[in-house]
C-alpha positions in Angstrom: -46.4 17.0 -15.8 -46.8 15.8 -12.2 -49.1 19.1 -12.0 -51.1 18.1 -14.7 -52.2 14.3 -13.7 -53.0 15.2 -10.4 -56.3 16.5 -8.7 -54.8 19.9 -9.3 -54.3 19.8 -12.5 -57.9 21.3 -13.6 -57.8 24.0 -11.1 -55.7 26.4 -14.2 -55.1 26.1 -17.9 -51.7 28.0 -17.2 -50.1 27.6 -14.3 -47.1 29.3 -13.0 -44.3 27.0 -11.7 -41.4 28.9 -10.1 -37.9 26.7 -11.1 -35.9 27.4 -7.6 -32.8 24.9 -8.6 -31.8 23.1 -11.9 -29.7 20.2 -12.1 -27.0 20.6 -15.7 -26.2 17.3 -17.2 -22.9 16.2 -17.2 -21.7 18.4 -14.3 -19.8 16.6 -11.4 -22.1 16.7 -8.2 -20.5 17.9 -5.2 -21.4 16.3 -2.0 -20.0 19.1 0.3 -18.3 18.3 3.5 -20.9 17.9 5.9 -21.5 14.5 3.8 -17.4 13.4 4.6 -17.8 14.5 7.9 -21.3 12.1 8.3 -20.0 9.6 6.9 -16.0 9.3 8.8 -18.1 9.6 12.0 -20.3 6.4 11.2 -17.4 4.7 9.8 -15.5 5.4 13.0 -18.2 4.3 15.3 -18.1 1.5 13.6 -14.6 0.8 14.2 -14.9 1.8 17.8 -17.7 -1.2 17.7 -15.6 -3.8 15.8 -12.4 -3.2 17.8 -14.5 -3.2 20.8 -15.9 -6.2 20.5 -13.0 -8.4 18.9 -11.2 -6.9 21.9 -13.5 -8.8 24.5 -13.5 -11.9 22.7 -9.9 -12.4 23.1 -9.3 -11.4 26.4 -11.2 -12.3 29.5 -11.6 -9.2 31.3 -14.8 -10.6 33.5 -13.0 -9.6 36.9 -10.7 -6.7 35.2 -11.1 -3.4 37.1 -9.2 -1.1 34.4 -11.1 1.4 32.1 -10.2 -0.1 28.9 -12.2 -3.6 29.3 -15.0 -1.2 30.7 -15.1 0.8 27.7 -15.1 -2.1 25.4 -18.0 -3.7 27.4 -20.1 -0.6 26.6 -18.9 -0.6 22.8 -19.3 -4.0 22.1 -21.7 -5.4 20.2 -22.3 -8.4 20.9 -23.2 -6.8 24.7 -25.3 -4.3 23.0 -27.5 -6.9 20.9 -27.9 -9.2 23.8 -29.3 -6.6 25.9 -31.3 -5.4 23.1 -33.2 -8.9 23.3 -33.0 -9.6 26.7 -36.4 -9.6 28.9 -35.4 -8.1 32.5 -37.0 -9.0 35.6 -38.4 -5.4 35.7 -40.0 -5.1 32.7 -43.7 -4.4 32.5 -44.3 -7.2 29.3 -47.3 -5.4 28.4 -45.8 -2.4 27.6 -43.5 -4.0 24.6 -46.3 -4.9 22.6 -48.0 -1.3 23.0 -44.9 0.3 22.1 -44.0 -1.6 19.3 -47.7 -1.5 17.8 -47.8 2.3 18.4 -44.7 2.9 16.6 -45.6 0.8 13.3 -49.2 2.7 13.4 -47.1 5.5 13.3 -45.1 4.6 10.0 -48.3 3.7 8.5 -50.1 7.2 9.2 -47.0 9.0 8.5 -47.1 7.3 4.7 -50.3 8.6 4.4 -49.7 11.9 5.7 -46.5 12.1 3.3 -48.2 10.4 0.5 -51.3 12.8 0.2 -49.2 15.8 0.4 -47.5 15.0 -3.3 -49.6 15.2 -6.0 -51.5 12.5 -6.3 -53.6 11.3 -9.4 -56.7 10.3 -7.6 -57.6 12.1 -5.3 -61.6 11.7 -5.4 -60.7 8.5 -4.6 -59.0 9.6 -1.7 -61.9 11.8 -0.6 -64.1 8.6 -0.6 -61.5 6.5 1.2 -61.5 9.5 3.8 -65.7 9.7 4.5 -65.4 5.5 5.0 -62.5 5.7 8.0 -63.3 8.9 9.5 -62.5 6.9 12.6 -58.2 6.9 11.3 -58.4 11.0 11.2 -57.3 11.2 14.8 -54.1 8.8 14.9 -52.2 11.7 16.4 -53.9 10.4 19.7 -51.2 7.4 19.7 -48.0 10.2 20.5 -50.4 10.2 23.8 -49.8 6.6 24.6 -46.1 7.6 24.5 -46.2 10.2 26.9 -48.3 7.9 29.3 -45.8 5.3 29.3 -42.8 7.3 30.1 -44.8 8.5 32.7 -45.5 5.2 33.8 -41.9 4.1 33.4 -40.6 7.0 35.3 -43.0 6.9 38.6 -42.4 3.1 38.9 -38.4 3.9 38.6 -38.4 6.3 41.4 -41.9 5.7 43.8 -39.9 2.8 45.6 -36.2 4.1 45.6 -35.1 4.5 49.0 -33.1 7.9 48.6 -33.2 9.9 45.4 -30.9 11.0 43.7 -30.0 14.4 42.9 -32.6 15.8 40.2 -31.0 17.5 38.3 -28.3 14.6 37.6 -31.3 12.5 37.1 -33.0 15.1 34.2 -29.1 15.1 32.8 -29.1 11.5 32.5 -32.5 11.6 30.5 -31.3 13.8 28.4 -27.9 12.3 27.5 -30.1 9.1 26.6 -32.6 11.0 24.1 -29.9 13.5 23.1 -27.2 10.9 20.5 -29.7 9.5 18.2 -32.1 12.8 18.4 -28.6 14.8 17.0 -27.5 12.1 14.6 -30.9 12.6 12.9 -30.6 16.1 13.3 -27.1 16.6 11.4 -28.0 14.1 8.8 -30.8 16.0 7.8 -29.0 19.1 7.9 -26.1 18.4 6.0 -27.0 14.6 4.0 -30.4 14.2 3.1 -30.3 16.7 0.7 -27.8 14.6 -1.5 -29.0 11.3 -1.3 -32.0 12.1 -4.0 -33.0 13.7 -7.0 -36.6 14.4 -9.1 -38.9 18.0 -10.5 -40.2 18.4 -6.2 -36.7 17.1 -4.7 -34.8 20.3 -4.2 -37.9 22.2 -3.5 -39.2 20.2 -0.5 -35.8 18.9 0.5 -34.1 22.5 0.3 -37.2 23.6 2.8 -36.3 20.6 5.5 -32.5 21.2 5.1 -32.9 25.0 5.5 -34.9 24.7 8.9 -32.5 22.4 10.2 -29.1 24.7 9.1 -31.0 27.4 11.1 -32.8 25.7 14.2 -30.9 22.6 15.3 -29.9 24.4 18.5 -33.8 25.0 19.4 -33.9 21.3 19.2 -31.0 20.0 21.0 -32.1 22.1 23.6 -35.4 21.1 23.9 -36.7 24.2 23.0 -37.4 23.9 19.7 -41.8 23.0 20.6 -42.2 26.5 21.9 -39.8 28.6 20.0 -40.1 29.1 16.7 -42.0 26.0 15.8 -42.8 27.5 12.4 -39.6 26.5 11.0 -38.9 23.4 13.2 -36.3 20.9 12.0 -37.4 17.8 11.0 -41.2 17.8 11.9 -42.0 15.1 14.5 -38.6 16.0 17.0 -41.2 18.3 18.8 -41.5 14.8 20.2 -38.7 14.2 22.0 -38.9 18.0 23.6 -42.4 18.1 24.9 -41.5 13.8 26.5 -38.6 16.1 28.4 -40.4 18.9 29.7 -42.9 16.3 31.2 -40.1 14.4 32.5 -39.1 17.7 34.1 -42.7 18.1 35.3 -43.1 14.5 36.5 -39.6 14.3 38.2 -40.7 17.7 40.1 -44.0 16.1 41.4 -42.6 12.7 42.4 -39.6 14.4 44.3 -41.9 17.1 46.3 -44.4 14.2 47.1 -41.8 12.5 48.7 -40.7 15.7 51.1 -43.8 16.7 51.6 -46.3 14.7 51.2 -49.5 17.2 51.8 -48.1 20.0 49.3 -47.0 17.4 46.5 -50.9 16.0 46.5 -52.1 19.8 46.4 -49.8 20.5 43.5 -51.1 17.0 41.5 -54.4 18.1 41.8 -53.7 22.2 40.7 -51.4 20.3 38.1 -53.9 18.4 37.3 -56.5 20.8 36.9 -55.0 23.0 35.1 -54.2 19.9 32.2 -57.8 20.3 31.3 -58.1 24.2 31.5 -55.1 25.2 29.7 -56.4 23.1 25.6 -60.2 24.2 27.4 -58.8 27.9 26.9 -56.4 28.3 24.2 -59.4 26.2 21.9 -62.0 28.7 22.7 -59.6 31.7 22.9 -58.5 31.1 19.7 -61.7 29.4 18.1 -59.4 26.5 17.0 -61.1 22.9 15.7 -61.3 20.3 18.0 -58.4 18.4 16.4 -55.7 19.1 13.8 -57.8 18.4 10.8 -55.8 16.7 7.8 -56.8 18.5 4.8 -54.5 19.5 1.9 -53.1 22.9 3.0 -52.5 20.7 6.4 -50.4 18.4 5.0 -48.7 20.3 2.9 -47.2 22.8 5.5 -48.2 21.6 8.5 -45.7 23.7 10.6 -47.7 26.8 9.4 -51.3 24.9 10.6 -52.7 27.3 14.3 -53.6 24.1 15.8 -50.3 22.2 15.2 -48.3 25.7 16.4 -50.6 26.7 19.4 -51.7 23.3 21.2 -50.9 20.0 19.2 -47.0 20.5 19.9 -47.6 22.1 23.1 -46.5 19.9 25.8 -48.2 21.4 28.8 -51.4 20.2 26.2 -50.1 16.8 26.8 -49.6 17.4 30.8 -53.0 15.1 31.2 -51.7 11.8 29.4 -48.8 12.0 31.7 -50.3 12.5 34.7 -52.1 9.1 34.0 -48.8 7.6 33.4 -47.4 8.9 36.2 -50.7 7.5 38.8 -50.6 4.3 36.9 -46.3 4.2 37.6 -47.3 4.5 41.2 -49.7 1.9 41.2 -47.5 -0.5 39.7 -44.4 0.5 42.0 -46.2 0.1 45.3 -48.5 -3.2 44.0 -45.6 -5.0 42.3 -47.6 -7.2 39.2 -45.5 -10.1 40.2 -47.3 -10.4 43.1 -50.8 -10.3 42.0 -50.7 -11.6 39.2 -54.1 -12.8 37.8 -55.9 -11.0 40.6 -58.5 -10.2 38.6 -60.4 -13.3 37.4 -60.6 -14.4 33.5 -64.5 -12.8 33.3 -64.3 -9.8 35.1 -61.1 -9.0 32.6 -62.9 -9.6 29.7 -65.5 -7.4 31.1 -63.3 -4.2 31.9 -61.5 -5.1 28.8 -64.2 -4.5 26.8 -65.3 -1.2 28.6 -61.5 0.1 28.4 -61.5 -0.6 24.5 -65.1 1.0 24.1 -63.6 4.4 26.3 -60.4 4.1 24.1 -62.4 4.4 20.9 -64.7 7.1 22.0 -61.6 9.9 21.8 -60.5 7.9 18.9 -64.0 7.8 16.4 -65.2 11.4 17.6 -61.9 12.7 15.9 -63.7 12.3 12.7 -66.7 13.8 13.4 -65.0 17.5 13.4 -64.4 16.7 9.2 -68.4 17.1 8.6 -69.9 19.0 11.4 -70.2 22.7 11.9 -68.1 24.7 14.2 -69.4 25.0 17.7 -67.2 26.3 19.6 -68.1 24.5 23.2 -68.4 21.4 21.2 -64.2 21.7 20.1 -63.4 23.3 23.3 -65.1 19.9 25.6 -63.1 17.8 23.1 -59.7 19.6 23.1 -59.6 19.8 27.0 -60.6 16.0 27.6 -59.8 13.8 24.8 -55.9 13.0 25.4 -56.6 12.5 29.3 -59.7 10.0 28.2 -57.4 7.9 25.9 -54.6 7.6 28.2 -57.0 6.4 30.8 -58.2 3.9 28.3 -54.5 3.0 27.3 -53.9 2.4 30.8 -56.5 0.1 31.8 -55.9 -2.3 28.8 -52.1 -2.4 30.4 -53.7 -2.5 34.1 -55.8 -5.8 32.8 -52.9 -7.0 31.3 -50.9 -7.0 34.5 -53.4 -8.5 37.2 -55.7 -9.6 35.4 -55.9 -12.7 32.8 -57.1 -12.7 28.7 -54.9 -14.9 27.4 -55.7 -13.6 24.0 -54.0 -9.7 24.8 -51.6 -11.2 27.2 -50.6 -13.9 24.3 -50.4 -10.9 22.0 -49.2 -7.9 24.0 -46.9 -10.1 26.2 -45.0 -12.1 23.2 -41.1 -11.9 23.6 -40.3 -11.0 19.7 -41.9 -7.1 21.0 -38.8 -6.6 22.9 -36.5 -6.1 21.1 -38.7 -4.0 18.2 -40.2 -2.0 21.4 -36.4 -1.0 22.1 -36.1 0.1 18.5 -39.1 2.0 18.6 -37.2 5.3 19.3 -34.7 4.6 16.3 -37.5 3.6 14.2 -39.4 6.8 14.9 -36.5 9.3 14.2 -36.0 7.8 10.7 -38.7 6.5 9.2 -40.2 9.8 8.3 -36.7 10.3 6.2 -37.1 7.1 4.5 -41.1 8.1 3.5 -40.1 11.5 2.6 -37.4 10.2 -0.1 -40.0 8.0 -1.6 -42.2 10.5 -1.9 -40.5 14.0 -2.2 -38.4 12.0 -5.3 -41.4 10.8 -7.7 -41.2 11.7 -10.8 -44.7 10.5 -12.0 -48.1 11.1 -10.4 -48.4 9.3 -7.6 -51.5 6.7 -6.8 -53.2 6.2 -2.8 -55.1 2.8 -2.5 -56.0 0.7 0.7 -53.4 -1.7 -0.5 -50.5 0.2 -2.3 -50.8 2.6 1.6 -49.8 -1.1 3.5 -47.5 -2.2 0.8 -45.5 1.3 0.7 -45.5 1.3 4.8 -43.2 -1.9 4.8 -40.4 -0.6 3.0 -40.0 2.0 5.8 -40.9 -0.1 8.4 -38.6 -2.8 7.6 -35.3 -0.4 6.9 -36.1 1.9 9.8 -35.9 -1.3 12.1 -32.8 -1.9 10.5 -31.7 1.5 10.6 -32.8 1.7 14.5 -30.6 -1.1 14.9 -27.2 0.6 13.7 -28.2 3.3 15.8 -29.0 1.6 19.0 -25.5 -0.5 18.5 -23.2 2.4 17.3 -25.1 5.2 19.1 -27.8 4.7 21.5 -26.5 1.7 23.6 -22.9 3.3 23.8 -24.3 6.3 25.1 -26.2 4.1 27.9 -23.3 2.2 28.9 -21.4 5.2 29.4 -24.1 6.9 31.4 -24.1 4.1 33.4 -20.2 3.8 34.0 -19.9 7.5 34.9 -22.9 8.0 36.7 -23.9 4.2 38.0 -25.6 4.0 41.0 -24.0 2.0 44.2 -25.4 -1.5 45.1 -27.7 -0.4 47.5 -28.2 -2.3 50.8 -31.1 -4.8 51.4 -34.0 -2.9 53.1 -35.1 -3.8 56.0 -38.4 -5.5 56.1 -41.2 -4.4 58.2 -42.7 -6.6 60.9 -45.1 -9.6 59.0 -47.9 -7.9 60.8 -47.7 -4.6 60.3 -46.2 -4.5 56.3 -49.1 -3.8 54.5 -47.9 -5.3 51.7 -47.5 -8.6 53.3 -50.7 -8.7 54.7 -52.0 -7.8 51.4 -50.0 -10.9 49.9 -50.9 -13.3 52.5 -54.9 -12.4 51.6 -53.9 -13.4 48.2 -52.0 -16.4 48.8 -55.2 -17.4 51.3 -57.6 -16.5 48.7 -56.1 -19.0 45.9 -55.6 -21.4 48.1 -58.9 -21.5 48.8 -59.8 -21.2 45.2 -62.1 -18.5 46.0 -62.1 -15.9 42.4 -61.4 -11.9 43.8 -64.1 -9.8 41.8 
């Protein structure tokens, strides 16, 4: 029935459907012990959570040196939730409001992704919709703002430390951070999701995302799982979480040989560099791939088996570019603290470079679409593939640049506003499970399903709203447990003051006193 309302259902008079499991009535359904075992280790996080925190509000263990206080601190939730809201002197405020706009893009594209690969009724309709917003058909450039600001993040962390630490214990501590929710996700799709829904395409699609997880969750909690076997890769967007730590592994590498030597680290930035726009320049016209992963039907449907997806979308020395501009930009920001020049650049020259960073940011962004109704050229795919990720993060970066030193109160207003916070420290819970929560609306419809401009925003919500929800169990239970502990074993020392450099000679001082002079003397820099 769902075969014959759909767009499909001319194509034959007599199709063939294959019945792969079938559901008895009145038999008892057996959940299966990977469901218990789920479910008592939620339960007893939550316990851990409760206790934790009834603990610390009936002792006062401010000045208490003994582990159990400590290891109620980092359990308890009313800890956790106050630094889940809390704006730090450090942060970059611009940054919140990109992150937390790029993630609920993401749950709206990854509706319609999900939507069009069931069987919808009108898909004509869809067709149409397409040819008006060719512009949307190259979303997939957001994962790219991602990448650039944990670049960003992780340059500014470590350009001004005094000593570095060891970096390997810095790459463990990255990974123990992404590694808790990223396996929570990964056993409840594994062992749950198949349970918690029924309907004619339920076991079918289901039983093919439970069956790639039972076989290839090692690949992913080793951060493998974006170069080895990819075909069958558990739950489809944790390639992810992989490719952001193999950069992190890149970018730790540069930042640490730039330090000891100087002259070889900039030599290795620039072959590094290089070879970000070679390596998509050859595999596209090796392989006579399109430009972009193009989102037709067979696409969506099994996306895992799509060349482009396998060869160069997942690839994360594809994505080496994007993060290079994160790390240049975390550099920039590290040595010219925003604090400090704040508003630097006046009112109309940011409007100005506002305007041209926005115009740049949609160029990648519009030509995406273009690839649905042109030819093939092979030059013209390879030019895009080798320079459209490093042209949006550049874009991406100057809108957070003019942000930062320069003044639009509009995008500062909006980008800058304090409710981002918290849902931009969500954003990583929010990501791992809203594709769940789309994919059980979806993969359990027992009618024909309908894509409009509205019922698209409406349906995004749902998931939207409950993965926020969702993130937030998982950032008090999980994610923020697994931080504190981090931070108890492996916490840095208090380090000693630095010693300033004579006023004369500090370049940053000088370059401070400029701009004190300069306000004071009202006179506008650029």
């Amino acid at each position: 029935m769902l075969l014959r309302f759909s767009a499909l259902g001319g194509l034959s008079s007599e199709p063939r459907i294959s019945v792969d499991d079938c559901q008895l009535a009145g038999e008892p359904y057996l959940y299966g012990t990977g469901v218990s075992v789920f479910f008592y280790v939620i339960l007893s996080l939550m316990i851990i959570a409760v206790a934790s925190t009834w603990y610390l509000s009936v002792n006062d263990c401010e000045t208490s040196d003994s582990i159990l206080p400590k290891l109620a601190k980092v359990f308890c939730m009313n800890k956790n939730t106050y630094d889940l809201v809390k704006p730090s002197s450090d942060d970059i405020p611009a940054l919140h409001g990109v992150r937390a706009l790029t993630a609920f893009i993401f749950v709206l594209t990854h509706q319609v992704f999900f939507h069009n690969s069931a069987a919808v009724v009108n898909g004509l309709d869809v067709d149409k919709d397409l040819d008006m917003v060719l512009f949307t058909t190259h979303t997939d450039l957001l994962t790219d703002t991602f990448l650039l600001m944990s670049g960003l993040l992780l340059a500014r962390g470590l350009a001004t430390k005094e000593k570095l630490e060891n970096p390997l214990l810095a790459l463990w501590k990255r990974y123990i951070r992404l590694i808790g929710p990223m396996a929570l996700m990964v056993y409840y799709m594994a062992s749950v999701f198949k349970h918690m829904g029924d309907g004619p395409m339920w076991p079918r699609l289901v039983g093919y995302e439970q069956e790639t997880c039972e076989k290839n969750w090692w690949l992913s909690l080793l951060m493998l799982n974006n170069y080895i076997n990819s075909e069958e890769m558990c739950y489809i967007i944790l390639w992810y979480i992989p490719a952001d730590y193999q950069l992190t592994i890149l970018g730790i590498a540069l930042i640490y040989l730039c330090r000891r030597h100087r002259r070889l680290g900039m030599v290795t930035v620039g072959v590094v560099a290089l070879l970000s726009v070679l390596l998509p320049a050859v595999d596209t016209y090796h392989q006579r791939l399109p430009a972009t992963l193009i989102y037709d039907i067979e696409t969506m449907i099994n996306i895992r088996g799509n060349a482009v997806f396998n060869n160069t979308y997942i690839r994360s020395h594809h994505r080496v570019g994007a993060y290079l501009v994160g790390l240049a930009v975390g550099c920039l920001m590290a040595w010219y603290k925003p604090p400090q020049y704040r508003n630097i650049i006046n009112k109309k020259w940011s409007t100005i470079l506002f305007t041209l960073v926005f115009i740049l940011a949609w160029i990648p962004l519009s030509m995406g679409g273009v690839f649905y109704i042109r030819e093939y050229d092979v030059l013209e795919a390879t030019a895009y593939a080798a320079t459209n990720r490093i042209v949006w993060a550049l874009a991406i970066s100057g809108i957070i640049i003019i942000c930062e030193y320069g003044h639009i109160p509009i995008v500062n207003n909006l980008l800058g506003w304090s409710a981002w916070v918290p849902l931009s420290r969500l954003s990583y819970g929010l990501y791992l499970t809203h594709p769940a929560l789309i994919m059980y609306n979806v993969y359990s419809a027992r009618a024909p399903l309908t894509q409009n401009p509205f019922t698209m925003l409406s349906h995004t919500f749902g998931p939207l709203v409950i993965g926020c929800l969702l993130s937030l169990v998982i950032w008090l239970l999980v994610h923020a447990p697994i931080i504190g502990l981090t931070n108890l074993k492996f916490g840095s020392k208090k380090q000693a003051p630095q010693k300033s450099l004579p006023e004369d000679s500090s370049p940053e001082n000088n370059i401070g006193k400029v701009e004190i002079n300069n306000v004071n003397n009202k006179i506008k820099i650029l």
